[in-house]
C-alpha positions in Angstrom: -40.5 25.9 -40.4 -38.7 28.4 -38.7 -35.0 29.3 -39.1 -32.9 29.1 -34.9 -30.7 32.0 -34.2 -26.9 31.2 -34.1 -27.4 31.3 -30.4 -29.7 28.4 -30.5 -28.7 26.4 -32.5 -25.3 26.4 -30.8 -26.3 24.7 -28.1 -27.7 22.1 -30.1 -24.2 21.5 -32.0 -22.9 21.5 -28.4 -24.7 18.9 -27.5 -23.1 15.6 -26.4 -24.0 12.4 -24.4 -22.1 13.6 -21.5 -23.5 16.8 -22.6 -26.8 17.5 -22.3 -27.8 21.2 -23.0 -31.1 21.6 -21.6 -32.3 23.4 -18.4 -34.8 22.4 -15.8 -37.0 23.7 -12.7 -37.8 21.8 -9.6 -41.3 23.0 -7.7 -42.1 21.6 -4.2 -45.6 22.0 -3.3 -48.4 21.3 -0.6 -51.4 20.3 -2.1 -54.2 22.7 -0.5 -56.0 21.1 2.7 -58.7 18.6 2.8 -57.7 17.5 -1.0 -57.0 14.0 0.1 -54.5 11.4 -0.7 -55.2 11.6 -4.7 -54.9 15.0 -5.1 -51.6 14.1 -7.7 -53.8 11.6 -9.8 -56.9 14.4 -10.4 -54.0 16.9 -11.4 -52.8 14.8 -13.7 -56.2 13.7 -14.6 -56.8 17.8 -15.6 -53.8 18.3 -17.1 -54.7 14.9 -19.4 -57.5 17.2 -21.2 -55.1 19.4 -23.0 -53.4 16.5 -25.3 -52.4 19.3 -27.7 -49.3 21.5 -27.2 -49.0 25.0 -28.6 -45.2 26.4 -29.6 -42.2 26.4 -28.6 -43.7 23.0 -26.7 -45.2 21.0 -30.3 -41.8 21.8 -32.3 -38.9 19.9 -32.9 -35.6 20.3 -34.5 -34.5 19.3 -38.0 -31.5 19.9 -39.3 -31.5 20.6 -43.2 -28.6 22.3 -45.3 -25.9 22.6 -42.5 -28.5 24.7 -40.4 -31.4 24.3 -37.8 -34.8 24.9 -38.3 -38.2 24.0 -35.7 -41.0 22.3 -37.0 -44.0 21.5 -35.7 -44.6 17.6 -34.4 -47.3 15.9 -36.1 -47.1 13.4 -34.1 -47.2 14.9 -30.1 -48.3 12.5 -28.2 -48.9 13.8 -24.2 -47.9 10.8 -22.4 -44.7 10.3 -23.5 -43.4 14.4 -22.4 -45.8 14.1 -19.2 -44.5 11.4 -16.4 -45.7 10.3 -13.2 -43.4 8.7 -10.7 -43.1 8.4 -6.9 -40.4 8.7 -4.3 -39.1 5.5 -2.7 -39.2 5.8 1.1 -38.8 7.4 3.5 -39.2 10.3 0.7 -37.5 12.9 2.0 -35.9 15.5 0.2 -32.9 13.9 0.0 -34.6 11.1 -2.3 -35.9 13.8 -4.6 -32.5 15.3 -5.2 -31.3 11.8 -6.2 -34.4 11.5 -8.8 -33.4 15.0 -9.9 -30.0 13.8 -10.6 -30.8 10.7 -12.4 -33.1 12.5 -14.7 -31.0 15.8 -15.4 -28.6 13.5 -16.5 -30.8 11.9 -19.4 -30.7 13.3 -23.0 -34.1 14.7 -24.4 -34.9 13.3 -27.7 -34.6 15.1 -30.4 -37.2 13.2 -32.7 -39.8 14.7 -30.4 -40.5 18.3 -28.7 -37.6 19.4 -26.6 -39.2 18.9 -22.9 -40.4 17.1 -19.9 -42.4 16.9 -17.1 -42.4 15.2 -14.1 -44.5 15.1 -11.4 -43.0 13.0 -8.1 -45.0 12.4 -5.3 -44.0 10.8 -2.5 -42.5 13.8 0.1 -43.4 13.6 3.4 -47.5 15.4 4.6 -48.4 15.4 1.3 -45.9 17.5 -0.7 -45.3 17.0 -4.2 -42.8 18.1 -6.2 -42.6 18.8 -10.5 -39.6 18.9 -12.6 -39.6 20.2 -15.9 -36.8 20.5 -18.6 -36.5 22.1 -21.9 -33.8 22.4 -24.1 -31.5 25.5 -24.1 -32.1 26.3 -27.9 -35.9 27.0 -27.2 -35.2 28.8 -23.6 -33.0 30.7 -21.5 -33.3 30.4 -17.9 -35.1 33.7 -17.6 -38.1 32.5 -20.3 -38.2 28.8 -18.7 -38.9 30.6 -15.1 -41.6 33.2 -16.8 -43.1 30.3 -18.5 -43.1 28.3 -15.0 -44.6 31.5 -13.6 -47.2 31.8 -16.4 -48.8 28.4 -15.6 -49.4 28.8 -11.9 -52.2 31.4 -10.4 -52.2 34.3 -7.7 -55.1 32.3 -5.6 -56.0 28.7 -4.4 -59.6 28.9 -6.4 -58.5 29.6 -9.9 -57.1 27.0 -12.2 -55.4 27.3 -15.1 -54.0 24.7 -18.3 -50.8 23.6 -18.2 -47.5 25.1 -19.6 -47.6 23.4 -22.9 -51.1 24.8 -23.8 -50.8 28.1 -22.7 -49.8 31.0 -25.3 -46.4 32.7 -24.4 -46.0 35.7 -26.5 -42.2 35.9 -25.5 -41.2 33.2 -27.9 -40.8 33.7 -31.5 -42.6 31.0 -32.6 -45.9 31.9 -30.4 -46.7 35.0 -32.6 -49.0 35.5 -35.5 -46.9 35.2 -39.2 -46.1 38.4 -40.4 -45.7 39.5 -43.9 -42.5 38.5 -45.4 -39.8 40.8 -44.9 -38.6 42.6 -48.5 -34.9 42.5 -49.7 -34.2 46.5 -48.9 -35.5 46.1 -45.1 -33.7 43.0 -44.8 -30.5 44.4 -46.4 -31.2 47.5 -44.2 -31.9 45.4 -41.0 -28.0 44.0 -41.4 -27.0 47.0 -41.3 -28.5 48.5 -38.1 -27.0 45.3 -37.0 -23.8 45.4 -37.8 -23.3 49.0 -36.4 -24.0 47.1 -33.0 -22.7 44.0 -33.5 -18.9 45.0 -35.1 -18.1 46.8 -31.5 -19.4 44.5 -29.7 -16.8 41.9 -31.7 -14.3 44.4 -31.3 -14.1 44.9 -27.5 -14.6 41.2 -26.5 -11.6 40.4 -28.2 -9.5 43.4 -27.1 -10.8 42.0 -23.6 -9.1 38.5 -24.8 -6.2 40.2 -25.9 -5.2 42.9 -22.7 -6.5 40.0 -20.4 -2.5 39.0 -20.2 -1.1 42.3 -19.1 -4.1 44.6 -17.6 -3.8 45.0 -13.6 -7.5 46.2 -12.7 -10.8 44.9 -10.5 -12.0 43.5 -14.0 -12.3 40.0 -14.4 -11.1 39.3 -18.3 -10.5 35.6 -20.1 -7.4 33.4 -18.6 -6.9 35.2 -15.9 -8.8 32.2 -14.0 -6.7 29.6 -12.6 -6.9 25.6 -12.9 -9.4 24.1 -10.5 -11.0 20.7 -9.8 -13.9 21.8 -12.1 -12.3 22.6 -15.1 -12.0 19.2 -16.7 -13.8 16.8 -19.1 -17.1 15.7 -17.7 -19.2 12.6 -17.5 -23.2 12.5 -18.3 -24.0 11.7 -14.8 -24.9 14.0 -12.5 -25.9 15.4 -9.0 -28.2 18.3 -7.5 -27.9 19.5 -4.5 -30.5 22.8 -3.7 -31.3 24.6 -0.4 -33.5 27.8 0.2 -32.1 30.4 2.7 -34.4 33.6 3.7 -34.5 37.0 1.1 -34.2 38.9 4.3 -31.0 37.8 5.8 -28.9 38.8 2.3 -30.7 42.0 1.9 -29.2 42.8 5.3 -26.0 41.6 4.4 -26.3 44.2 1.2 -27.8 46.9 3.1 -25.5 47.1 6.1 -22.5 46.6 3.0 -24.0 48.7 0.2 -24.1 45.7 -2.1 -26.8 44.4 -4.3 -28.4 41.7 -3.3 -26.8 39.6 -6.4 -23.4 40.6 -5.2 -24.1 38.8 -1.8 -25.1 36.5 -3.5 -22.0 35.8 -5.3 -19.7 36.3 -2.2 -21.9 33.1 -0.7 -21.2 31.3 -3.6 -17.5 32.3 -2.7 -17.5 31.7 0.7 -18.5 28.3 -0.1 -16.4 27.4 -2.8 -13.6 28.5 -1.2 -14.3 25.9 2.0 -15.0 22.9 -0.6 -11.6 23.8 -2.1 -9.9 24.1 1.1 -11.3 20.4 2.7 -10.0 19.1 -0.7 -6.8 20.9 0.0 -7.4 22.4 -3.6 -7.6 25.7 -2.8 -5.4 28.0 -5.7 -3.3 31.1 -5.1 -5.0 33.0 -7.5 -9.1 33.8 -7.4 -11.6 32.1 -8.9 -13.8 33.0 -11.8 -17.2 33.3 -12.7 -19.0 33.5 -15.8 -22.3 35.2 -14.8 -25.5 35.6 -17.6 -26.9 38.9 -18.0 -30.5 38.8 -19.3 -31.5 41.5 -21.8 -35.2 40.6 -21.7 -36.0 44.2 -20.4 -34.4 45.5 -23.6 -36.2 43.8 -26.1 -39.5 41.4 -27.0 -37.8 39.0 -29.4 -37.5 35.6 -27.4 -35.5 32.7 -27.8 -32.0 33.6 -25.7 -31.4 37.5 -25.0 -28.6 37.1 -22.7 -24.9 38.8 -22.8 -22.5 37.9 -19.4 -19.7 39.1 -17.6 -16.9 38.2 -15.7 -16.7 38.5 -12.4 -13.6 37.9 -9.7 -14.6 35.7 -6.8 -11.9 36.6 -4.9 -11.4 33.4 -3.0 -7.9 33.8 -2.2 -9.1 36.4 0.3 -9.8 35.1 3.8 -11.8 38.3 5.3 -15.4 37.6 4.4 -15.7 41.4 4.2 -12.7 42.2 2.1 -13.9 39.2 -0.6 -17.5 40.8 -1.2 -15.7 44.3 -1.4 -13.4 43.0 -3.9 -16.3 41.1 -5.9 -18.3 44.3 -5.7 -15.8 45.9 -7.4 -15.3 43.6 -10.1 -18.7 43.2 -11.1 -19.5 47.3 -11.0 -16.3 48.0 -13.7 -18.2 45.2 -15.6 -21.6 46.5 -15.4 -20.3 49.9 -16.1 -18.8 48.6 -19.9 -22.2 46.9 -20.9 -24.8 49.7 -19.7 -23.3 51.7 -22.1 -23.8 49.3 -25.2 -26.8 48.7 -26.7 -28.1 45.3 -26.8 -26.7 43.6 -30.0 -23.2 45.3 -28.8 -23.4 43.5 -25.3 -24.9 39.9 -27.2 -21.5 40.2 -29.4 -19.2 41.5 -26.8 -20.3 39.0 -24.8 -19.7 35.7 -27.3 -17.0 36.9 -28.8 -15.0 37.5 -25.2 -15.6 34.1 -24.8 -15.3 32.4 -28.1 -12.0 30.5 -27.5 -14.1 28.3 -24.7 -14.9 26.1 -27.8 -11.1 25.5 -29.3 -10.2 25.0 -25.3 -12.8 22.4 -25.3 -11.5 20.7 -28.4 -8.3 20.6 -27.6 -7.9 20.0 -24.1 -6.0 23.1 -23.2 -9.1 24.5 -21.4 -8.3 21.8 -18.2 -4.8 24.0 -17.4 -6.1 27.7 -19.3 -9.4 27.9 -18.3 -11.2 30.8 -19.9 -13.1 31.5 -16.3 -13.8 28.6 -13.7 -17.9 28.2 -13.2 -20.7 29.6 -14.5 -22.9 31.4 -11.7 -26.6 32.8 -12.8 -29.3 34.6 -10.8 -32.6 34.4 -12.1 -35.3 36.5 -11.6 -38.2 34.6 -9.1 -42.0 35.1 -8.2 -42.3 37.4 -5.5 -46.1 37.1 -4.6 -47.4 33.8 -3.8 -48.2 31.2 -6.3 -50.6 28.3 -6.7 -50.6 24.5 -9.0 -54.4 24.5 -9.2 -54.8 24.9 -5.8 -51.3 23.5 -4.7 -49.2 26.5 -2.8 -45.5 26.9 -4.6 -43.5 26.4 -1.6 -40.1 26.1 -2.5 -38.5 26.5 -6.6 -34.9 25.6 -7.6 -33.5 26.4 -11.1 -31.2 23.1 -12.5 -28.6 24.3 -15.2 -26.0 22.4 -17.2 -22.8 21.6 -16.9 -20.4 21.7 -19.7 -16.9 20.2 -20.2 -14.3 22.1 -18.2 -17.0 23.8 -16.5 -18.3 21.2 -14.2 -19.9 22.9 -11.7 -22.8 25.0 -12.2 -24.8 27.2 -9.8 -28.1 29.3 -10.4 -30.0 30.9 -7.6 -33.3 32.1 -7.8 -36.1 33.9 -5.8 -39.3 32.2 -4.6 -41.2 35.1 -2.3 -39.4 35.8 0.6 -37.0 33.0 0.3 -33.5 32.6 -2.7 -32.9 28.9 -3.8 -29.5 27.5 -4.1 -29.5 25.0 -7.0 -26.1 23.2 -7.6 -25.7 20.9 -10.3 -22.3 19.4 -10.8 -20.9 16.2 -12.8 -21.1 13.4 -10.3 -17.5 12.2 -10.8 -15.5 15.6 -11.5 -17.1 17.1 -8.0 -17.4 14.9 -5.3 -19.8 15.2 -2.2 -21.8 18.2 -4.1 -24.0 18.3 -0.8 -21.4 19.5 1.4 -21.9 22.6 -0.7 -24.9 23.2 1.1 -23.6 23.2 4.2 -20.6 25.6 2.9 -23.6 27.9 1.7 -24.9 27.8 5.2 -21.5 28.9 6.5 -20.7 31.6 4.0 -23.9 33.4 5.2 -23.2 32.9 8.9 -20.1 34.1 8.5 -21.1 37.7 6.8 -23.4 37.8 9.0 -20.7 37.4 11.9 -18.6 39.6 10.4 -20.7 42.6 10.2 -22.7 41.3 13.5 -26.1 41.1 12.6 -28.5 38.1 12.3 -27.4 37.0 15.7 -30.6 34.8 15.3 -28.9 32.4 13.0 -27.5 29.4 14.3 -23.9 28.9 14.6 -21.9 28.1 11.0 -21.8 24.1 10.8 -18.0 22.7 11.1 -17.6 19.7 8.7 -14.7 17.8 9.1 -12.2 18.0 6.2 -12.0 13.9 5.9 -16.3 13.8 5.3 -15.6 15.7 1.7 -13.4 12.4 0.7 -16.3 9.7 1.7 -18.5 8.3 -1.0 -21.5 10.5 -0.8 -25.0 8.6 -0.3 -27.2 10.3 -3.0 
């Protein structure tokens, strides 16, 4: 058995019915031509010879003394973590989010391996689509999308075996057993720690402490204000994704001098700010967000590497142009702080800056003091071209988790020349998630207007005010 990190197993002491802590992927693909109508059934017929699952996807968590530890499943049987199901028609994309929904919202058990997959047919000339989850405490969203990568080849001819029996070196429990550690290195491995770890404690709660009287671009705890999504939540859910082209942000960031994650987040903006204002919810102050910073590139270990900042989304600001400036700001002070700490200082500057989320949570006061308003991640996509055995990747959207007082989620991620939108929300604390899409649309449009490029794009879509309120259909 192998000991989780505190970061881990947090996220399985966090976990509740209404909940759920895992993390998911949804793959569109076109089968390659000429394959025929049961080109599903013989992929799942290959996949079928590899009944055996390699770690992290044959362990399971038992809890023993207070703490967690993986083992690995004697028992894995394939069938139950692999599922085949089927659209009901007409099967259009707008079906498939619905699925998505319905089976984000369901726990994983924790009796067996932490994951799933699904593979849903039913999308209109052909298309198929796969959706995979895995608990948080064996992945963070950067692993889960190399692992996704890992399984799928640069060329229609070459197969490969599924995710669950391939090696992935990133994870702790996929390397060879080393010798056991003696006391002295041990003792002397604290200690390297701690020189990192202390300041790292030590600035996230001086960050916690001057948030209340500090006037800069930083965003720092409480300074967010109350917001429709900052309540308790309930276990269902609903996705709502959309792809927009690579090419029309980068010339938003080139023709502004942002990066192309900034844009990112002054869409996310722009669109927030519109589902506020048809709700006439709309605060004074700016929203925000709490945004993941992977520290993969800094290290081999795997389970989570991630620290985060806090960045203003400056939705009180009408000027499309003056909003990005202002989030540009905000997120360069931040970057600024944790590029000069080593990792284990940015891990514990990070947690700590953030640890009274949990007493907000338990006590209610988070709904009125929230510590920031969303959580907004970018993860890293596939740039070159990938194939499922054959099947091109056409389209990939990341699905996160919501938490309580943090009810609305949003993770983007790259898929070659095009950025996926992934929103997952609780289904009763945000209503009519999919007008977010159309927000999206007309957060882009509108940079673009501003700063008059991408005259090619068509004209931002106008929903009326009164359509947010109806009962949405998916």
């Amino acid at each position: 058995m192998q000991a989780l990190s505190p970061t881990d197993s947090a996220f399985l002491w966090m976990e509740t019915r209404n909940q759920p802590m895992h993390v998911a992927g949804l793959n569109i693909h076109t089968p390659p031509p000429g394959s025929g109508p049961d080109y599903v059934s013989r992929l799942l017929a290959e996949w079928a010879k590899y009944p055996k699952a390699i770690a992290p996807f044959n362990l399971r968590p038992v809890l023993k003394m207070g703490l967690w530890y993986w083992e690995e499943d004697d028992e894995f049987e394939l069938d139950y973590h692999l599922r085949h199901l089927a659209l009901p028609q007409p099967g259009r994309i707008r079906e498939l989010l619905a699925m998505v929904s319905r089976l984000h919202g369901n726990l994983l058990d924790r009796n067996r391996p932490l994951w799933e997959t699904y593979v849903i047919e039913g999308l209109p000339g052909g298309r198929f689509a796969t959706y995979s989850k895995i608990h948080h405490a064996l992945v963070d969203g950067v692993t889960g999308a190399r692992m996704a990568a890992n399984s799928m080849c640069l060329s229609e001819t070459e197969h490969k075996a599924p995710t669950w029996a391939l090696p992935f070196t990133h994870h702790p429990a996929s390397r060879r057993k080393t010798a056991p550690v003696g006391l002295l290195q041990q003792l002397g491995n604290v200690a390297r720690a701690g020189k990192d770890i202390l300041p790292g404690i030590g600035s996230g709660l001086w960050d916690i402490v001057r948030a209340s009287y500090t006037q800069s671009a930083t965003a720092l705890p409480f300074q967010a204000p109350p917001t429709p999504f900052n309540v308790e939540i309930s276990g269902s859910r609903r996705f709502a994704a959309q792809s927009y082209s690579l090419s029309r942000l980068k010339n938003i960031g080139k023709a502004t001098g942002a990066t192309v994650n900034d844009v990112t987040l002054a869409i996310c903006s722009g669109a927030l700010r519109e589902y506020l204002l048809a709700q006439n919810k709309l605060p004074k102050k700016p929203l925000v967000a709490m945004v993941p910073v992977s520290l993969h590139g800094e290290t081999d270990a795997g389970g989570n590497q991630v620290s985060l900042l806090l960045a203003s989304l400056a939705t009180h600001i009408a000027d499309p142009l003056k909003r990005l400036k202002r989030i540009v700001e905000s997120t360069s002070e931040a970057k600024e702080r944790l590029t000069k700490m080593p990792r284990l200082q940015k891990m514990a500057h990070g947690i700590t800056s953030i640890s009274p989320l949990g007493a907000g949570m338990v006590t209610g006061t988070a709904e009125k003091h929230p510590l920031f308003n969303l959580v907004i991640s970018n993860v890293p996509g596939p740039r070159e071209s990938l194939y499922l055995n054959g099947a091109k990747l056409d389209e990939a959207y990341p699905v996160s988790i919501p938490t309580h007082y943090l009810a609305l989620n949003i993770t983007i991620s790259g898929c070659g020349d095009k950025l996926g939108f992934g929103y997952i929300a609780c289904r009763r604390s945000v209503p009519a998630l999919q007008r977010m899409l159309d927000y999206t649309h007309n957060a882009i449009v509108e940079l673009e207007t501003a700063l008059e490029i991408g005259t090619h794009a068509p004209k931002a879509v106008k929903t009326p005010r009164k359509a947010v309120r109806k009962k949405s259909a998916d």
